[in-house]
C-alpha positions in Angstrom: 0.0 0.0 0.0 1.1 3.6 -1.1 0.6 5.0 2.8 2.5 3.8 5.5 0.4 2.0 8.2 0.0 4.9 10.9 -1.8 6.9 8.2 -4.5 5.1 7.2 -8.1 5.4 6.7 -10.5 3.8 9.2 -11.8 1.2 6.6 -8.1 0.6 5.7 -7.9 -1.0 8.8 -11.4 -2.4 8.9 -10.2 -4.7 5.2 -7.0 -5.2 7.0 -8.7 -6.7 10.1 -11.4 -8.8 7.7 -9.8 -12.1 6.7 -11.3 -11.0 3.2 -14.3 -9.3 3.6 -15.3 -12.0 6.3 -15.4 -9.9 9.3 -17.9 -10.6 11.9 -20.9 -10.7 8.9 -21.4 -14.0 10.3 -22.2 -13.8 13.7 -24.1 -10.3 13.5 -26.6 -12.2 11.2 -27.7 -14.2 14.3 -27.4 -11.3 16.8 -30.9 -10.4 17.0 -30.9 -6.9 15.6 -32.2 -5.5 12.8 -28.7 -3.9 11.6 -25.3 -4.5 11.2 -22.3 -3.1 12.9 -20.1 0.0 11.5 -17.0 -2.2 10.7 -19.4 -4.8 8.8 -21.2 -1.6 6.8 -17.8 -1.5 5.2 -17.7 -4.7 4.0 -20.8 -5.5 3.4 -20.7 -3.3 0.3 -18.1 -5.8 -0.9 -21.6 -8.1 -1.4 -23.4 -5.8 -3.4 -25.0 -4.5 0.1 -25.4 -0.9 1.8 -27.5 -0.5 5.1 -29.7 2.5 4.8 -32.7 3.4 6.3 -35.8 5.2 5.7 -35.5 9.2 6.5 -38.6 10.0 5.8 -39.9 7.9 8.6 -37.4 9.2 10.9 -39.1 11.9 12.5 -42.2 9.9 13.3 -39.7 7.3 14.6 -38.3 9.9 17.1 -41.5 10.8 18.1 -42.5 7.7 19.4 -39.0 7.2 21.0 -37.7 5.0 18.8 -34.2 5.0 16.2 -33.7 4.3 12.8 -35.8 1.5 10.4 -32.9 -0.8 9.0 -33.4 -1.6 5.3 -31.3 -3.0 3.1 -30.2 -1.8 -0.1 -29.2 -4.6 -2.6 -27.6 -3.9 -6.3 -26.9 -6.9 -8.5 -23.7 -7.1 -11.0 -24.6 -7.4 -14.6 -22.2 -6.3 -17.0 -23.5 -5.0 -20.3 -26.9 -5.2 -18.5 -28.0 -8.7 -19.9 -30.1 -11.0 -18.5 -33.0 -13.3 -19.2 -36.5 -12.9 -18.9 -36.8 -15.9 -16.2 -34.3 -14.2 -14.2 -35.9 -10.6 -14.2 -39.2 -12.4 -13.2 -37.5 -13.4 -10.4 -36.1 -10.0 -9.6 -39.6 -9.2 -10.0 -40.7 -11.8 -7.4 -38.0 -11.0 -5.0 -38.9 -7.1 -4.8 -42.7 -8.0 -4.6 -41.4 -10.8 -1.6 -39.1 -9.1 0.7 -38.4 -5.9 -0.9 -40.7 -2.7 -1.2 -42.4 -3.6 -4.6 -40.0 -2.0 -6.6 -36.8 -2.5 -8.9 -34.6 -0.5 -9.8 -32.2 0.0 -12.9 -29.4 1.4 -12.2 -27.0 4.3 -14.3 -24.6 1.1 -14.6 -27.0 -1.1 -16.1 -27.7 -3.1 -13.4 -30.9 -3.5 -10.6 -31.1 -2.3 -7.4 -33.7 -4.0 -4.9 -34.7 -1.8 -1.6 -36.3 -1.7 1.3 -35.0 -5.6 2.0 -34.5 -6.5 6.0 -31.9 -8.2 7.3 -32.9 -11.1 7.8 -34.2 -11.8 4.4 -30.5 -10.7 3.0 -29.4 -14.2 2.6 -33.1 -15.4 0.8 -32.3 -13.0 -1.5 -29.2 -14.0 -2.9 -29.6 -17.8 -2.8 -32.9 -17.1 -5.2 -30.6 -15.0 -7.6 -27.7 -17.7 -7.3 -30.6 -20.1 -8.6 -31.1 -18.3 -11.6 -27.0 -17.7 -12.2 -27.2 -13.8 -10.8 -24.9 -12.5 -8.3 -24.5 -9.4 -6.4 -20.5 -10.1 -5.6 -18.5 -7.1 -6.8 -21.7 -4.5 -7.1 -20.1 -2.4 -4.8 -17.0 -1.6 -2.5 -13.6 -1.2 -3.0 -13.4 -3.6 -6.3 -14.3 -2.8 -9.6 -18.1 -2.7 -10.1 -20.3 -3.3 -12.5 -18.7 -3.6 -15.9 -20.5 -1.0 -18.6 -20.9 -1.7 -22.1 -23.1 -1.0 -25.2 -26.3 -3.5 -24.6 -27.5 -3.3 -28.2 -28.8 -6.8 -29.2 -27.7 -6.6 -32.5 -27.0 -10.2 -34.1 -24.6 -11.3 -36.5 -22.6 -8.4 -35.7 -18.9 -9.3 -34.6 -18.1 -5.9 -33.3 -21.4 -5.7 -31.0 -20.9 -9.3 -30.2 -16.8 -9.2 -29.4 -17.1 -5.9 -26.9 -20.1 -7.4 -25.2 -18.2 -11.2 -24.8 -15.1 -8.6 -23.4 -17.4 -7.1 -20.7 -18.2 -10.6 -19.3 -14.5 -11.7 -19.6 -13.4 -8.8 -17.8 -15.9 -8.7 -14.9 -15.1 -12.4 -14.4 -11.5 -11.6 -14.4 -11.3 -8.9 -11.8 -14.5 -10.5 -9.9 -13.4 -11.4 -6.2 -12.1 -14.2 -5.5 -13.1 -14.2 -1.4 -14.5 -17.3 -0.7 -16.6 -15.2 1.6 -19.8 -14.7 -0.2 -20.7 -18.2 -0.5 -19.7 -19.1 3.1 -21.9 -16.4 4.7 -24.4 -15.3 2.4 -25.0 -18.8 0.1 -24.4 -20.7 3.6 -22.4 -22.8 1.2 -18.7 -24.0 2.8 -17.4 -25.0 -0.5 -16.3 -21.9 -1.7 -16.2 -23.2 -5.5 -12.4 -21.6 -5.8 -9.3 -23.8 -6.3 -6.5 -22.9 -3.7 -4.0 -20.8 -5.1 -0.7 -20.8 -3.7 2.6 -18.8 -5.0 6.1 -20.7 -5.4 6.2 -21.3 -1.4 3.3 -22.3 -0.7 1.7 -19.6 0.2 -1.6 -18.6 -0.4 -3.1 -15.9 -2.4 -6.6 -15.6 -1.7 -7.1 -12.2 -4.0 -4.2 -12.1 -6.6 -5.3 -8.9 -8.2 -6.9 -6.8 -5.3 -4.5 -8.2 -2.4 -5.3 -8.5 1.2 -6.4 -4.7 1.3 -8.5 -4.6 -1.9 -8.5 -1.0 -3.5 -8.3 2.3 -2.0 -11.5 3.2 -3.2 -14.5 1.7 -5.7 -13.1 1.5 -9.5 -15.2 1.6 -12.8 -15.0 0.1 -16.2 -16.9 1.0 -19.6 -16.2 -0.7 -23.3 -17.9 1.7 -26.0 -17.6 2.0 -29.7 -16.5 5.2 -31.5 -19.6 5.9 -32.9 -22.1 4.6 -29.9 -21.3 5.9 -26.7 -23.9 5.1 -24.9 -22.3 4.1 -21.6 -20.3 7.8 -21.0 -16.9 6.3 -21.3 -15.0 9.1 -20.4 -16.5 8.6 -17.0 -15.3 5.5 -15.9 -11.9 5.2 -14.5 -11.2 2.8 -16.8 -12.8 3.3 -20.3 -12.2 1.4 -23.5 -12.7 2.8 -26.9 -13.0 -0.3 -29.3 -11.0 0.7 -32.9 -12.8 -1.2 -35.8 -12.3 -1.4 -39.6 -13.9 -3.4 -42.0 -16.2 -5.0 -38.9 -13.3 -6.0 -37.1 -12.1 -4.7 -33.6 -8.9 -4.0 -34.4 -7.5 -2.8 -30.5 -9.0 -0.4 -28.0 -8.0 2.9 -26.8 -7.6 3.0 -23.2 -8.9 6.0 -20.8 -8.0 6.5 -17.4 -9.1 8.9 -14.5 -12.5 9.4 -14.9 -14.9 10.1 -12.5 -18.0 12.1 -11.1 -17.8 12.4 -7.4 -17.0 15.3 -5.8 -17.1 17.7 -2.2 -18.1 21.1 -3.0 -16.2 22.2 0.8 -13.5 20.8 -0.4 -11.5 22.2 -3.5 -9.1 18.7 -3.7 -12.4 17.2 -5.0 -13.6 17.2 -8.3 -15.0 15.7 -11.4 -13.0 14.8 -14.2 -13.1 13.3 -17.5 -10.7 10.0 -18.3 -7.5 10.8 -20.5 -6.0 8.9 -23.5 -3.7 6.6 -22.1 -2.4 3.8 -24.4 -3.8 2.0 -27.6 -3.7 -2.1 -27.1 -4.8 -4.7 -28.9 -7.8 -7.1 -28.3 -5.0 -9.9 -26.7 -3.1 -7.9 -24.5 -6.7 -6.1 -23.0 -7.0 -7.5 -19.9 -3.3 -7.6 -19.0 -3.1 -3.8 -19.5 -6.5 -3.7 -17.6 -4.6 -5.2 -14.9 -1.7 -2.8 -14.7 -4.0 -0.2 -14.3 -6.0 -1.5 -11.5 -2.5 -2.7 -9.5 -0.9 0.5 -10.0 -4.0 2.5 -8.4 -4.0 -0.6 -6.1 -0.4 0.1 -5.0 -0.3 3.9 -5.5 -4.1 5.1 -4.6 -4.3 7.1 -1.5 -5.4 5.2 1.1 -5.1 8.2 3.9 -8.2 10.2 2.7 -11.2 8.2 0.5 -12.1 11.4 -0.5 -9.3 11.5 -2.9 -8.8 7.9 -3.4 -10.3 7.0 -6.7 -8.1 6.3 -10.0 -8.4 10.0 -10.7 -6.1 11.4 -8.3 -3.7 9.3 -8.7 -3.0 9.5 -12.3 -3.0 13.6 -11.4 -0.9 13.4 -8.9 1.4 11.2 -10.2 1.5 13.0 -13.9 -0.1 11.0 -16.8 3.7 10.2 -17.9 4.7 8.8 -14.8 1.6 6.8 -14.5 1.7 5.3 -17.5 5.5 4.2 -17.1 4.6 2.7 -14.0 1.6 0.8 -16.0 4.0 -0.4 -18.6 6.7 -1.4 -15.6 3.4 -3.6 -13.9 2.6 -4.9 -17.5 6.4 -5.6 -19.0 6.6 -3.8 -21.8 6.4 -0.1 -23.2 2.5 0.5 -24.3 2.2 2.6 -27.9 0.3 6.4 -28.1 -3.3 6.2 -27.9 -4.7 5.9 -31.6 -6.3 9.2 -33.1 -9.8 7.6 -33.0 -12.3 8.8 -30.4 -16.3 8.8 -29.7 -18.2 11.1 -32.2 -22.0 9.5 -31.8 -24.6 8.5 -28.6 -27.2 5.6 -29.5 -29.8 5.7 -26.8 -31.2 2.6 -28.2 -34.9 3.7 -27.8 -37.8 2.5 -30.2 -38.0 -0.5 -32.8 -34.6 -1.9 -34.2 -33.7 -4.5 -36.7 -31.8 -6.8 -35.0 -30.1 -8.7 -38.4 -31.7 -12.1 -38.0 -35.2 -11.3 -39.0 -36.5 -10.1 -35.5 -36.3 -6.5 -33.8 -35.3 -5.4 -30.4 -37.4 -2.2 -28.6 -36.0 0.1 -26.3 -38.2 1.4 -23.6 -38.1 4.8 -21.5 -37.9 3.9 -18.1 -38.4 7.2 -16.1 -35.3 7.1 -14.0 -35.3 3.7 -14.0 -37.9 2.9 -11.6 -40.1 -0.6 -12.3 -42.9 -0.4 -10.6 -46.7 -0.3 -10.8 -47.9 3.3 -10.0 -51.5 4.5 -10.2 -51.5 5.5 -13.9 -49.5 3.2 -15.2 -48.9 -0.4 -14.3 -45.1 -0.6 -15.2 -44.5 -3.6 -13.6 -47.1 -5.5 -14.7 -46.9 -4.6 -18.2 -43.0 -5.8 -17.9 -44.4 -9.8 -16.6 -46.8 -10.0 -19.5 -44.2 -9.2 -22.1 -41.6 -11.6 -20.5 -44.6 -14.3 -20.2 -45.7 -14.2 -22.9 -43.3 -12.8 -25.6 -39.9 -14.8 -23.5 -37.9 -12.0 -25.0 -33.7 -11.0 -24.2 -33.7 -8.4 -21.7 -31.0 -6.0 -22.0 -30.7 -2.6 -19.5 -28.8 0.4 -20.4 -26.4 3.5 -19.0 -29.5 5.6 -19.3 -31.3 3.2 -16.8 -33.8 2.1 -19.8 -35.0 -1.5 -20.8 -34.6 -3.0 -24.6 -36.7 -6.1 -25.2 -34.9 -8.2 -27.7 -35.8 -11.7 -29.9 -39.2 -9.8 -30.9 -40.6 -11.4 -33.9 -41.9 -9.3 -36.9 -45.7 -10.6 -36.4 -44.9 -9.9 -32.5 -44.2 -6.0 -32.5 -47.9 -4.9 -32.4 -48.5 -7.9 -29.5 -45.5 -6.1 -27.2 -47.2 -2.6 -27.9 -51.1 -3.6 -27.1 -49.2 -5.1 -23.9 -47.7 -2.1 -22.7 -50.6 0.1 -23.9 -52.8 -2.0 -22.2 -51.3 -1.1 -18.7 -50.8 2.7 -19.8 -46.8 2.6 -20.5 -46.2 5.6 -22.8 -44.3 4.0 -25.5 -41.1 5.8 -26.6 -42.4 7.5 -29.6 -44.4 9.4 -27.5 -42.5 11.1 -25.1 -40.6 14.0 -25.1 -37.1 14.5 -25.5 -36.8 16.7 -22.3 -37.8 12.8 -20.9 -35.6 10.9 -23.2 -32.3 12.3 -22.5 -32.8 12.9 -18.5 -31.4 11.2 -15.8 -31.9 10.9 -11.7 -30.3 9.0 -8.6 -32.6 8.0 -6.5 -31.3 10.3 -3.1 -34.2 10.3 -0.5 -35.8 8.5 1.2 -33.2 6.3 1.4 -29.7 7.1 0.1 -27.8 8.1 3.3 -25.9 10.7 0.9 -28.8 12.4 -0.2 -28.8 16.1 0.8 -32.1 16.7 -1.0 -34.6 15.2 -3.8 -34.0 13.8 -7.2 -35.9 10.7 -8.4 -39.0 12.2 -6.5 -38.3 15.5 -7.9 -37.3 15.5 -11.3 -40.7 13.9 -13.2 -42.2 17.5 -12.2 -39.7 19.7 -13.3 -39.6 17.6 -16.6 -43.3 17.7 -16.5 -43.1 22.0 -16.6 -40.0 21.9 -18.5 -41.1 20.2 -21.6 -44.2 22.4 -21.9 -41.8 25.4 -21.9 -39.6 24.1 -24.8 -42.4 22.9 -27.1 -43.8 26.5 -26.5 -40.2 27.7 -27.8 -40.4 25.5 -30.6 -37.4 23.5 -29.7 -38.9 20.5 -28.9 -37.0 18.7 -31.2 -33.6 19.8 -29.5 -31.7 16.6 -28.1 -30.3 17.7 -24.5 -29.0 15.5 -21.6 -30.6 16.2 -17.8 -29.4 14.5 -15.0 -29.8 15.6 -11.5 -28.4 13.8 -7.9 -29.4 14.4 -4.9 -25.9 15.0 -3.6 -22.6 16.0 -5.1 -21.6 12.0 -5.2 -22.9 12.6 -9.3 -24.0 8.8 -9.7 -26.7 10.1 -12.3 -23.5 11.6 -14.3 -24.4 15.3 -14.1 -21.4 16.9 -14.5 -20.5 15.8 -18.4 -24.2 16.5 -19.4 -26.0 19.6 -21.1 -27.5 20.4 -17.9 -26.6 18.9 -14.2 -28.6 19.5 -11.3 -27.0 18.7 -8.0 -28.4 18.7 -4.8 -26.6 21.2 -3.1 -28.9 21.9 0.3 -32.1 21.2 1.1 -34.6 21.5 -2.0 -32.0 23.8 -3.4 -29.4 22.5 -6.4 -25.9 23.8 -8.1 -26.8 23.8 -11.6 -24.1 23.2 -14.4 -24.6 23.9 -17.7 -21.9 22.9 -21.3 -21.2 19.6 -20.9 -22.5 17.7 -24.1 -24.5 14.7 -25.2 -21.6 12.7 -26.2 -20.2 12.7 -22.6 -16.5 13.7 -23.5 -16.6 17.3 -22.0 -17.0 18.6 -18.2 -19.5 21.0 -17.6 -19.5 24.5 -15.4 -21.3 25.9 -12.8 -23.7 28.5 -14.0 -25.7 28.9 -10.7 -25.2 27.4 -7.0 -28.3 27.3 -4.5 -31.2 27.4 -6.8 -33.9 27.1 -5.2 -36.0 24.2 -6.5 -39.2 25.6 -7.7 -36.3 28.1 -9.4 -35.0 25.3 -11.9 -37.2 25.4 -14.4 -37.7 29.2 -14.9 -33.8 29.5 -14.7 -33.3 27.2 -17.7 -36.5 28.8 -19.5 -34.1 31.7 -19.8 -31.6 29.8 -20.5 -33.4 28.2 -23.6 -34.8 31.3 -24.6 -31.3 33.0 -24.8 -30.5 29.7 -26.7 -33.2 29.8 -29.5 -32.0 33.9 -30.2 -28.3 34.1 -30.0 -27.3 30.2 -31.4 -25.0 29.3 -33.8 -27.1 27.5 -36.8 -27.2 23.4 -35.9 -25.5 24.0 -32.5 -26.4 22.1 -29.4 -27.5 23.3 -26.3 -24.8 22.3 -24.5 -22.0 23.9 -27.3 -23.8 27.0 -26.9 -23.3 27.7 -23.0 -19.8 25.9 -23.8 -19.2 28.7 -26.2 -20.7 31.3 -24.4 -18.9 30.1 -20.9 -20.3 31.1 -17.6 -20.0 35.0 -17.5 -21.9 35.6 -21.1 -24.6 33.8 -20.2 -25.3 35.2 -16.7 -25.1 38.2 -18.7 -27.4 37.2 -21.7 -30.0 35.7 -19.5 -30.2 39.0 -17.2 -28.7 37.1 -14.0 
């Protein structure tokens, strides 16, 4: 480890003192409460797992005397966000079971299950281990959930080669912690081989060590002309080069990443920078360096600034990368000139190229659930009941149904009609393009609102474009609930992030291709402010822009000051 031992960070010692993530997980599960301890928060997340509870009912709790509600947060790994229809019906079963009736797709293509209790932890993940799902690796100081382009396209090689990649490297740098199945699967053959070096020693985690990573670490394989899973925000990203339908290598990205402290200036956002160009073989080896040099060399003082993109900052992107070539064994080439120039967010019918279609379906900040005007949920169990089709979830936390016959399109569309899903045609692209975590109730990072917040400001925002006449305009709008930026805000056309209580910092110039930060136009807007603040924005927009330029190039272009300025402040 880069910091010597008198330095570290509490949950330093808290891995140190774990034998592998096993802590005292165990015992706690038969201690009669309804939470976990604060050394076994830390590596419960390991699992997949946060404790939260509900702060909505904490007031009444305190009321009546009484603490916090234990629930349990639960968020499954998934990489390229494919699974089958039997095993979302059980995802389906489980949140209806022991969760609170809802499921949640995530901005990393995965689901998230809330409200589960304690006790009902270990249920949960022997039913997904029955239908080949885990939740290993969806969280904690590992890498996470593995992001790629979900497009079902068939007899495509380079659709079908980065996909196959995204499985091969989330099995690769999976944990190997026999730890999971002994507490959690209640299963004391841990399925793993023994691994022992030349004397006999044994390496339990051969990538991630004793210690694991300083902080969580993120990975993302795109095409040049489909980046659809914001490459340039993972800490890892992979641009796959291809000519003639053939990946020829991938351009590698490092330092990305969203999270930041706005009382703290050492914080920030950042975008990932061109590191190396490698080919298709040598991938996963460079993938490797990368993730032992932040390993070895990621602060482990201060998790504020632990993630890969400090390091590569601190240490200089020269100097990082010769300490990558020194992990890997040989010198690594320039990047190659190649880089993102189109976003696919796979919405509406698509010829998949074997005869059938695949349809991608707005999921309004990814909630599934059945509400009272529209029976989302329900509509999602007849399709997979009676239609069986590939279920494939993307960075925009959408759902495309795949394997839809020709003489099937109308049956999927009289299904979801049926229950009142709007079908993607017919929404808005204010809708389309936005984005939200899901902060309170029950993210314990929340400072304010944003899944329960944003449908209404989309809601009074969309009526404000069409009247502008720029309903047509394609616009990214994510907003978080805390500075944290898991709904990507800070790369979009317009971030809002919770900044105090119902009040937001609102960015503005980042771009729908994801490969450019954004800047702070406004801090504390107040939250029945947003909308008429970007009504002005808009309307400055439609008057003084450039002819086919974006939203986002325009405040880009106009920067911070001019705007302010144009819009009357």
């Amino acid at each position: 480890m880069a910091s010597t031992d008198n330095k570290l960070s509490p949950v330093e010692g808290i891995k140190d003192e774990s034998n592998y993530l096993r802590g005292n997980i165990e015992a706690e599960f038969a201690d009669g409460t309804d939470h976990f301890s604060k050394e076994s928060i830390q590596l419960i997340k390991h699992f997949g797992m946060y404790q939260q509870d509900d702060r909505d009912a904490r007031a009444a709790n305190r009321a009546k005397g009484g603490g916090k509600d234990y629930i349990m947060m639960i968020r499954t790994r998934l990489p390229a966000g494919l699974l089958t229809g039997k095993q979302l019906m059980e995802e389906l079963d489980l949140c209806d079971d022991i969760g609170n009736g809802t499921l949640r797709i995530t901005s990393r293509q995965a689901t998230q299950f809330h409200g589960i209790q304690k006790g009902d932890v270990r249920q949960l993940m022997q039913r997904m281990k029955g239908v080949g799902l885990t939740t290993l690796g969806a969280c904690g100081d590992v890498n996470r959930n593995v992001m790629c382009c979900p497009a079902p396209f068939k007899n495509n090689q380079l659709h079908d080669q980065i996909q196959q990649t995204s499985f091969a490297i989330a099995d690769h740098f999976a944990p190997r912690t026999g730890a999971y199945r002994e507490i959690f699967l209640q299963d004391p053959e841990t399925g793993e081989k023994t691994r022992v070096d030349e004397n006999g020693n044994e390496i339990v985690e051969p990538i991630y060590g004793k210690h694991y990573l300083p902080r969580k670490f993120k990975m993302g394989i795109c095409l040049p002309e489909d980046n659809c899973i914001d490459v340039y925000t993972q800490d890892l990203g992979m641009i796959a080069i291809h000519e003639g339908g053939k990946i020829l290598g991938y351009n590698i990205l490092v330092g990305g990443g969203m999270g930041r402290t706005p009382s703290a200036d050492k914080t920030y956002p950042a975008l990932g920078m061109k590191l190396t160009y490698v080919s298709p073989e040598d991938l996963i080896g460079v993938c490797e360096a990368v993730v032992k040099v932040q390993r070895d060399f990621g602060n482990r003082e201060d998790r504020k600034v632990a993630r890969l993109k400090y390091t590569v900052r601190n240490m200089g992107l020269p100097e990082f990368k010769k300490k990558v070539e020194e992990y890997f064994g040989r010198e690594l080439p320039e990047p190659h000139e190649a880089d993102v120039t189109d976003f696919d967010d796979h919405k509406g019918w698509s010829a998949q190229g074997d005869g059938k279609w695949f349809y991608g379906l707005n999921v309004e900040n990814g909630r599934i659930a059945d509400f009272d005007d529209c029976k989302l949920k329900t509509a999602i169990r007849e399709v997979c009941t009676t239609l069986n089709p590939g279920i494939h979830f993307t960075g925009h936390q959408d759902i495309i149904f795949s394997d839809i016959a020709e003489e099937d399109k109308s049956k999927l569309e009289e299904i979801l009609k049926k229950h009142n899903v709007v079908l993607t045609e017919e929404i808005s692209n204010t809708l389309r393009w936005s984005m939200a975590c899901v902060a309170w109730p029950t993210c314990g990072l929340s400072i304010t609102e944003s899944e329960r917040a944003l449908p209404g400001m989309v809601d009074d925002l969309e009526k404000e474009v069409a009247k502008l006449g720029l309903q047509d305009e394609k616009f990214t709008l994510r907003m978080t609930g805390c500075p944290n930026g898991c709904a990507r805000p800070y790369n979009s056309d317009i971030g809002l992030v919770g900044r105090a209580k119902e009040k937001y910092t609102m960015f503005l110039g980042g771009r729908l291709l994801g490969n450019r930060l954004s800047y702070i136009y406004k801090d504390m807007v107040p939250a029945d402010e947003v909308v008429p603040e970007l009504v002005k924005v808009f309307t400055v927009f439609k008057e003084q822009r450039n002819e086919g330029e974006s939203l986002g190039d325009f405040c880009d272009r106009l920067g911070q000051e001019k705007l302010l300025e144009a819009t009357g402040g």
